[in-house]
PyMOL commands that place a pseudoatom at each C-alpha (Angstrom):
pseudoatom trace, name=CA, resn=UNK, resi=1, chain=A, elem=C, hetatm=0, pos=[-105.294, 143.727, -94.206]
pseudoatom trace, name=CA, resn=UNK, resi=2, chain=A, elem=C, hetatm=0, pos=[-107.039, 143.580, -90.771]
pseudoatom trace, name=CA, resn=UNK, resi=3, chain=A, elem=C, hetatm=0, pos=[-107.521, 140.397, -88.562]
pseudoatom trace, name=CA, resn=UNK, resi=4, chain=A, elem=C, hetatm=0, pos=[-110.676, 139.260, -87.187]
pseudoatom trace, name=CA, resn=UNK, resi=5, chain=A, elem=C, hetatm=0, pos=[-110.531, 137.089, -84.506]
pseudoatom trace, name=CA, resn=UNK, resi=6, chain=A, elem=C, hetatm=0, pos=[-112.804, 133.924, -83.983]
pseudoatom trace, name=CA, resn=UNK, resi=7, chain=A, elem=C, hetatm=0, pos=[-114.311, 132.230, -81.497]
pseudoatom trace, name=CA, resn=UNK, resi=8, chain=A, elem=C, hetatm=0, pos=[-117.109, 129.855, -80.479]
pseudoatom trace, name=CA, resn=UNK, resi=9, chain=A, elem=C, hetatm=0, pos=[-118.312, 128.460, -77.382]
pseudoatom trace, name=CA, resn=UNK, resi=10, chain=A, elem=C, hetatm=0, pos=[-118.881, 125.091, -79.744]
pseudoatom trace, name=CA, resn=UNK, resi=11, chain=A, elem=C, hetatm=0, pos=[-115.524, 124.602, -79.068]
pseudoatom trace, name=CA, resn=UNK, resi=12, chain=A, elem=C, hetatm=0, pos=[-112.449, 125.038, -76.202]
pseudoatom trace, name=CA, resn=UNK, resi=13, chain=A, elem=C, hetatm=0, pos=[-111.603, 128.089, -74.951]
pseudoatom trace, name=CA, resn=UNK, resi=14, chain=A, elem=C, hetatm=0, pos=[-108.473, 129.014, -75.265]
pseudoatom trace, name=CA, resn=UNK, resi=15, chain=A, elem=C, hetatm=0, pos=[-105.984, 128.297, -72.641]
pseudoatom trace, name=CA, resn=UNK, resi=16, chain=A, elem=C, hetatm=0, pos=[-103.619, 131.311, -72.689]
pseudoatom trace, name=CA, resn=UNK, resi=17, chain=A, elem=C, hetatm=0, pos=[-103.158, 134.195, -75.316]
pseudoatom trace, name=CA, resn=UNK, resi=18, chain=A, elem=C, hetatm=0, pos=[-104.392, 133.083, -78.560]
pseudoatom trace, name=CA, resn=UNK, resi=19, chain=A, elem=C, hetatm=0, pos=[-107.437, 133.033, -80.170]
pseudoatom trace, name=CA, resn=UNK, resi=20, chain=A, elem=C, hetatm=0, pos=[-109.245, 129.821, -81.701]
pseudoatom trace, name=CA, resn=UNK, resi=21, chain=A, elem=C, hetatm=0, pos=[-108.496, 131.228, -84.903]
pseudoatom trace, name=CA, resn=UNK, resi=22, chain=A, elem=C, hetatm=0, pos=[-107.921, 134.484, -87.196]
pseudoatom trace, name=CA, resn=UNK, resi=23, chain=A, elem=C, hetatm=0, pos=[-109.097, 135.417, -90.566]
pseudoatom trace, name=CA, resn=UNK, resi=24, chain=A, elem=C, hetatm=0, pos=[-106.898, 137.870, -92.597]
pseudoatom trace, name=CA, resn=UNK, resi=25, chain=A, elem=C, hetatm=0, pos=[-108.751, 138.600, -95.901]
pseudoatom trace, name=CA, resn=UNK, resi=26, chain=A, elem=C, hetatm=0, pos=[-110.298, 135.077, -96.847]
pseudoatom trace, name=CA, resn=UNK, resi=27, chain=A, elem=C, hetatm=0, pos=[-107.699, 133.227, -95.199]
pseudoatom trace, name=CA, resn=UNK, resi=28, chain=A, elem=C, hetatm=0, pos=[-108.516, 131.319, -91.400]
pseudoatom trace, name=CA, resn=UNK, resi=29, chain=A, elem=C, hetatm=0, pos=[-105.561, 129.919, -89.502]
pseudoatom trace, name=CA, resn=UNK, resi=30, chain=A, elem=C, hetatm=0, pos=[-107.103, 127.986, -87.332]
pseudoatom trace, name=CA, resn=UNK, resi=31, chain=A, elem=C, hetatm=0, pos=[-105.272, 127.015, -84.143]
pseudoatom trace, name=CA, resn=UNK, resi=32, chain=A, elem=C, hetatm=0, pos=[-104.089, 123.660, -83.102]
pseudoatom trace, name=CA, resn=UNK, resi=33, chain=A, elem=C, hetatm=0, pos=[-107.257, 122.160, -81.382]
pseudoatom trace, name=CA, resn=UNK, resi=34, chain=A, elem=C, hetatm=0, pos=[-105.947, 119.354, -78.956]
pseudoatom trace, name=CA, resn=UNK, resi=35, chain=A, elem=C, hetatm=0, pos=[-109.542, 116.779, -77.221]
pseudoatom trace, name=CA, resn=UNK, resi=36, chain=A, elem=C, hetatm=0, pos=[-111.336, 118.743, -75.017]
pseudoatom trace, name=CA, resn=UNK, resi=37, chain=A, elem=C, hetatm=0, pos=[-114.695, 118.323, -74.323]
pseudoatom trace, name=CA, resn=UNK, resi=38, chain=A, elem=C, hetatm=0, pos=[-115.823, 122.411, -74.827]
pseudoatom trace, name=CA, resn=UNK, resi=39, chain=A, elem=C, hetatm=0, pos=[-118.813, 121.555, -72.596]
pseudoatom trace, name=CA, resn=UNK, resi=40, chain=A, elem=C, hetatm=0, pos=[-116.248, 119.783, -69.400]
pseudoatom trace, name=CA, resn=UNK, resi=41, chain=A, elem=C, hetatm=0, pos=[-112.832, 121.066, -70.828]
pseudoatom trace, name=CA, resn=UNK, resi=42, chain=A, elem=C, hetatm=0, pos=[-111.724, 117.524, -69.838]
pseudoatom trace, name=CA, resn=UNK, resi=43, chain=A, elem=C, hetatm=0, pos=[-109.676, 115.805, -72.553]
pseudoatom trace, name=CA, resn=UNK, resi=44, chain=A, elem=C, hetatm=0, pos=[-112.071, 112.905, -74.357]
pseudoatom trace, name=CA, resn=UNK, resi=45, chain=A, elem=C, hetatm=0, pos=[-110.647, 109.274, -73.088]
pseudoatom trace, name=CA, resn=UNK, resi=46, chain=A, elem=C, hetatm=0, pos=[-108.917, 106.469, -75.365]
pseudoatom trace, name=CA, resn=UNK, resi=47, chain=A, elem=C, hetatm=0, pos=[-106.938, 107.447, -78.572]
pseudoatom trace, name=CA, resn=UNK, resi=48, chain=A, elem=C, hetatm=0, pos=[-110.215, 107.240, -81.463]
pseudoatom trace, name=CA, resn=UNK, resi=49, chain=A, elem=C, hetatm=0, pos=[-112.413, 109.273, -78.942]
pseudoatom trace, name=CA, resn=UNK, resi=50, chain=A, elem=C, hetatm=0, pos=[-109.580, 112.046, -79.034]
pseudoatom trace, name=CA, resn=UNK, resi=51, chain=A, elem=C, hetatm=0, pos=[-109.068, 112.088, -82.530]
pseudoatom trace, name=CA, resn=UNK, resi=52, chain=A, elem=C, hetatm=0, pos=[-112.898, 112.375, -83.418]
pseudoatom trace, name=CA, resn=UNK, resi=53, chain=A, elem=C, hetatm=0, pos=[-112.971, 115.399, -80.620]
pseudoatom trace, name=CA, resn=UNK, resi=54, chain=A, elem=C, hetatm=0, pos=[-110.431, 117.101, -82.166]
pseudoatom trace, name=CA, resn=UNK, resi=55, chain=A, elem=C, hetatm=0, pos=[-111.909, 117.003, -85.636]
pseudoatom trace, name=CA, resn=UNK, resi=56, chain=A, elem=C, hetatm=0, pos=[-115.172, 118.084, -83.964]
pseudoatom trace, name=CA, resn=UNK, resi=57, chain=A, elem=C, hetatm=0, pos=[-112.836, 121.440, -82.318]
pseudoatom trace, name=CA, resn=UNK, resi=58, chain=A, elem=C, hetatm=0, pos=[-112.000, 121.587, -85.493]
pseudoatom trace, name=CA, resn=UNK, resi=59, chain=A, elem=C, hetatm=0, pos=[-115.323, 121.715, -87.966]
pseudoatom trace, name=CA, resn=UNK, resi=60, chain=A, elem=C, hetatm=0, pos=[-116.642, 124.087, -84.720]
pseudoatom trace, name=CA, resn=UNK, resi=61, chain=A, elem=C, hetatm=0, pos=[-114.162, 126.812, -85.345]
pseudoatom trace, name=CA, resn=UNK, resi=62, chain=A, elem=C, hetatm=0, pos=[-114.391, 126.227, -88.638]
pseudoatom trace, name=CA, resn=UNK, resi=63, chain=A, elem=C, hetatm=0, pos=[-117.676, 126.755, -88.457]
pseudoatom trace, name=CA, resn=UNK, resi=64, chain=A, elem=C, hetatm=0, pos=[-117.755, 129.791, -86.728]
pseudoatom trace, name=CA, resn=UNK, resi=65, chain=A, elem=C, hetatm=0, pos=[-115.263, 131.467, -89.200]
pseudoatom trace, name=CA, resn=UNK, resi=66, chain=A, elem=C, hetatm=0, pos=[-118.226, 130.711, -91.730]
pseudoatom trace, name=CA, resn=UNK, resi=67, chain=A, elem=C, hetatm=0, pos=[-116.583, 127.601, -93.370]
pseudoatom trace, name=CA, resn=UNK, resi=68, chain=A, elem=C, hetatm=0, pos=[-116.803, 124.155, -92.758]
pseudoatom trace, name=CA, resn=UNK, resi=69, chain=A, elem=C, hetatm=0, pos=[-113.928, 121.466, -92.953]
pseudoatom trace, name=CA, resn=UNK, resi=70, chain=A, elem=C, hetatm=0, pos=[-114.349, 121.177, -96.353]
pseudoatom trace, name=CA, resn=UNK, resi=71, chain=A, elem=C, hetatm=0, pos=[-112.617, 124.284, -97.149]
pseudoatom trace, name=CA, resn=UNK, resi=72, chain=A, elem=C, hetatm=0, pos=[-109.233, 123.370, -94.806]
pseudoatom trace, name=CA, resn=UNK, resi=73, chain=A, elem=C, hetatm=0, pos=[-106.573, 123.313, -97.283]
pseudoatom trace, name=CA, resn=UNK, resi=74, chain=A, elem=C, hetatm=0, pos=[-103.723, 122.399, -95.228]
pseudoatom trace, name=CA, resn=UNK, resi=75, chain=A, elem=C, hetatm=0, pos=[-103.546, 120.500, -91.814]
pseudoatom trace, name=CA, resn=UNK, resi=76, chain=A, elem=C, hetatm=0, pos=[-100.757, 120.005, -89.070]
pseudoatom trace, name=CA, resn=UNK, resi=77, chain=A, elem=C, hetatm=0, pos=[-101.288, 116.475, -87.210]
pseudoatom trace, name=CA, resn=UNK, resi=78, chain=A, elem=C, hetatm=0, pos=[-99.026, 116.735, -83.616]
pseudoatom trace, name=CA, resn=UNK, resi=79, chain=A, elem=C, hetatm=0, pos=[-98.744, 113.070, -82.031]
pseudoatom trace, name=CA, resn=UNK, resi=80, chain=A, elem=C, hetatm=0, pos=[-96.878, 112.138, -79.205]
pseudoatom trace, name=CA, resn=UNK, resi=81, chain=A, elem=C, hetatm=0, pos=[-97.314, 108.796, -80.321]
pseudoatom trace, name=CA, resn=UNK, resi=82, chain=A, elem=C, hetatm=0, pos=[-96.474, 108.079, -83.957]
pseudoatom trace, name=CA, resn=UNK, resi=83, chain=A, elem=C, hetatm=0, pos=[-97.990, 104.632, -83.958]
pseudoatom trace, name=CA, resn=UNK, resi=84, chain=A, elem=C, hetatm=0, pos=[-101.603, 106.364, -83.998]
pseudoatom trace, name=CA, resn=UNK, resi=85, chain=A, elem=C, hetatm=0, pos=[-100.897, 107.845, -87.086]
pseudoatom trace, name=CA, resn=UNK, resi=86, chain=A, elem=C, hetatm=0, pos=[-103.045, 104.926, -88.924]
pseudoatom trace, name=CA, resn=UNK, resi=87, chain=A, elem=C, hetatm=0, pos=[-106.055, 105.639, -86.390]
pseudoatom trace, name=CA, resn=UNK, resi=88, chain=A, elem=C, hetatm=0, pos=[-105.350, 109.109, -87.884]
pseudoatom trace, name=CA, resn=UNK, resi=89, chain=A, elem=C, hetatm=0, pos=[-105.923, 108.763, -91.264]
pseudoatom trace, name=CA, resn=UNK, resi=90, chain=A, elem=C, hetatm=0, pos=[-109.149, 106.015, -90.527]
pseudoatom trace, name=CA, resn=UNK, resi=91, chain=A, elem=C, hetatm=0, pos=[-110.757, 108.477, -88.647]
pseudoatom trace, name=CA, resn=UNK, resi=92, chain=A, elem=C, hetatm=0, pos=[-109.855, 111.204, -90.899]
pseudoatom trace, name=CA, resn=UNK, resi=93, chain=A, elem=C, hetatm=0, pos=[-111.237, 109.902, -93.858]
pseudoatom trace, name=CA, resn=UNK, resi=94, chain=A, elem=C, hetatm=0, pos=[-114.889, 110.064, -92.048]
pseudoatom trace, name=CA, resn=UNK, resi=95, chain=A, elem=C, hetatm=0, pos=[-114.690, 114.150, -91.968]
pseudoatom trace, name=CA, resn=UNK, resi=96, chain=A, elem=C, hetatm=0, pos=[-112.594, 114.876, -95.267]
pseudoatom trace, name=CA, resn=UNK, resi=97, chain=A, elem=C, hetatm=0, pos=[-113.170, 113.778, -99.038]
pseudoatom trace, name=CA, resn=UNK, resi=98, chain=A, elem=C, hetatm=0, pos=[-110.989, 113.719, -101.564]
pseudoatom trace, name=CA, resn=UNK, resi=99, chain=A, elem=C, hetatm=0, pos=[-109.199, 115.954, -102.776]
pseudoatom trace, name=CA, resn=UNK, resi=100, chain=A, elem=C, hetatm=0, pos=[-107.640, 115.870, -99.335]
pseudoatom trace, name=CA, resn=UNK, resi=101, chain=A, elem=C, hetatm=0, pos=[-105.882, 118.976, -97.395]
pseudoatom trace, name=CA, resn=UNK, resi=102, chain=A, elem=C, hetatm=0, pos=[-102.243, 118.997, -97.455]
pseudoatom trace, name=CA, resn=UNK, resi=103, chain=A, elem=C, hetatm=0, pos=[-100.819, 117.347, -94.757]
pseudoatom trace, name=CA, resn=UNK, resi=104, chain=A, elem=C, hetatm=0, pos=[-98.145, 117.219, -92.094]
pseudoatom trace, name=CA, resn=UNK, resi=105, chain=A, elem=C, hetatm=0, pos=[-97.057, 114.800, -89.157]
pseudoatom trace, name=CA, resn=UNK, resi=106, chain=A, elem=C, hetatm=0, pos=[-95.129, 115.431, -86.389]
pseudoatom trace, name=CA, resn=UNK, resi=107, chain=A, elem=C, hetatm=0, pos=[-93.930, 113.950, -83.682]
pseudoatom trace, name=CA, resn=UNK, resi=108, chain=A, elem=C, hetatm=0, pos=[-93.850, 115.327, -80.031]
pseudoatom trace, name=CA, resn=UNK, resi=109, chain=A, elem=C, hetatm=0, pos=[-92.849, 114.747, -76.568]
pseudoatom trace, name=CA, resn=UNK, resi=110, chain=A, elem=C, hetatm=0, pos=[-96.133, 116.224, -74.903]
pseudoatom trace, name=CA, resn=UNK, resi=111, chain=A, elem=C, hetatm=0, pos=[-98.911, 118.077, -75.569]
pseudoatom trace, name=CA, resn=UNK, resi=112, chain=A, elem=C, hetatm=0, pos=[-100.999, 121.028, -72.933]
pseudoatom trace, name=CA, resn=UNK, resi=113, chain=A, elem=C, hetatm=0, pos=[-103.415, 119.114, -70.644]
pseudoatom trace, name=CA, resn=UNK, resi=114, chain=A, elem=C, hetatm=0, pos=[-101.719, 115.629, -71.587]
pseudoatom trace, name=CA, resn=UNK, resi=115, chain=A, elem=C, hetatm=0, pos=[-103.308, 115.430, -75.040]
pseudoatom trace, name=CA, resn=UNK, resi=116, chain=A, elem=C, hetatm=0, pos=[-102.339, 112.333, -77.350]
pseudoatom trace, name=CA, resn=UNK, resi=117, chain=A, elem=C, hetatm=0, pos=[-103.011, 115.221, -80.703]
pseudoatom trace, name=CA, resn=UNK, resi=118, chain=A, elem=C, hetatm=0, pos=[-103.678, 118.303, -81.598]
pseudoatom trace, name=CA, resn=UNK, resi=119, chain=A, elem=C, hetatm=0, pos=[-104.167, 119.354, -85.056]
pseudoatom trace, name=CA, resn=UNK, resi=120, chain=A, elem=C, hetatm=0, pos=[-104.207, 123.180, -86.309]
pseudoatom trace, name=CA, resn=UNK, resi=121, chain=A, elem=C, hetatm=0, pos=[-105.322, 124.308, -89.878]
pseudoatom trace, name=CA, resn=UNK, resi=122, chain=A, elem=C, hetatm=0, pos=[-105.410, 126.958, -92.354]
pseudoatom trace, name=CA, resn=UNK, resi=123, chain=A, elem=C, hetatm=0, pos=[-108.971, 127.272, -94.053]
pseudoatom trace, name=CA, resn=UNK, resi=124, chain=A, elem=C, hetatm=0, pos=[-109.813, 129.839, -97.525]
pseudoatom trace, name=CA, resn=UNK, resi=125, chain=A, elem=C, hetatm=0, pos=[-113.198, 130.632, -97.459]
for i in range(1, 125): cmd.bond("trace and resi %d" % i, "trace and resi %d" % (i + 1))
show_as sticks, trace
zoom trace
């Protein structure tokens, strides 16, 4: 099965050697988006602002793979502060309907660029 890499100027760049994501067959991993700004690549200020960015990252690639965040089926949700896990899920619930994508939380000590989260994905088109 061959890989076909994504990318969009509707969202970051990446920062090193990856690509913003990678379909194999009708599968897209998408990678972990942290809050840049794709326009500034500055991170968005204040904890909601940064979530909403990275969903936006997000729905971009998602986009650009020729989905949409509808068709995410599992997410990854880094924090390097567990107490914003509520502002998580409030904020999540404006991009996502039920049924929901899988889900998993984890904790971290830091994130590239200083980043509060960054969420990756895996999306079947």
């Amino acid at each position: 099965m061959s890989r076909q890499p994504v990318e969009t100027s509707s969202a970051p760049a990446a920062i090193g050697a990856y690509s913003q994501a990678v379909r194999a067959g009708s599968t897209v991993y998408l990678s972990g988006q942290i809050p840049l700004i794709p326009s500034t690549m500055d991170l968005a200020e204040g904890t909601h602002s940064q979530i909403h960015q990275v969903f936006k990252n997000l729905s971009a690639v998602a986009a650009a793979a020729g989905g949409s965040l509808e068709q995410i089926v599992k997410l990854t949700v880094y924090l390097t502060d567990l107490d914003d896990f509520a502002s998580v899920n409030e904020i999540m619930g404006q991009y996502f309907e039920a049924p929901y994508p899988a889900r998993a939380a984890v904790g971290v000590a830091a994130l590239p660029k200083g980043a509060s989260i960054e969420i990756e994905g895996i999306m079947v088109l």
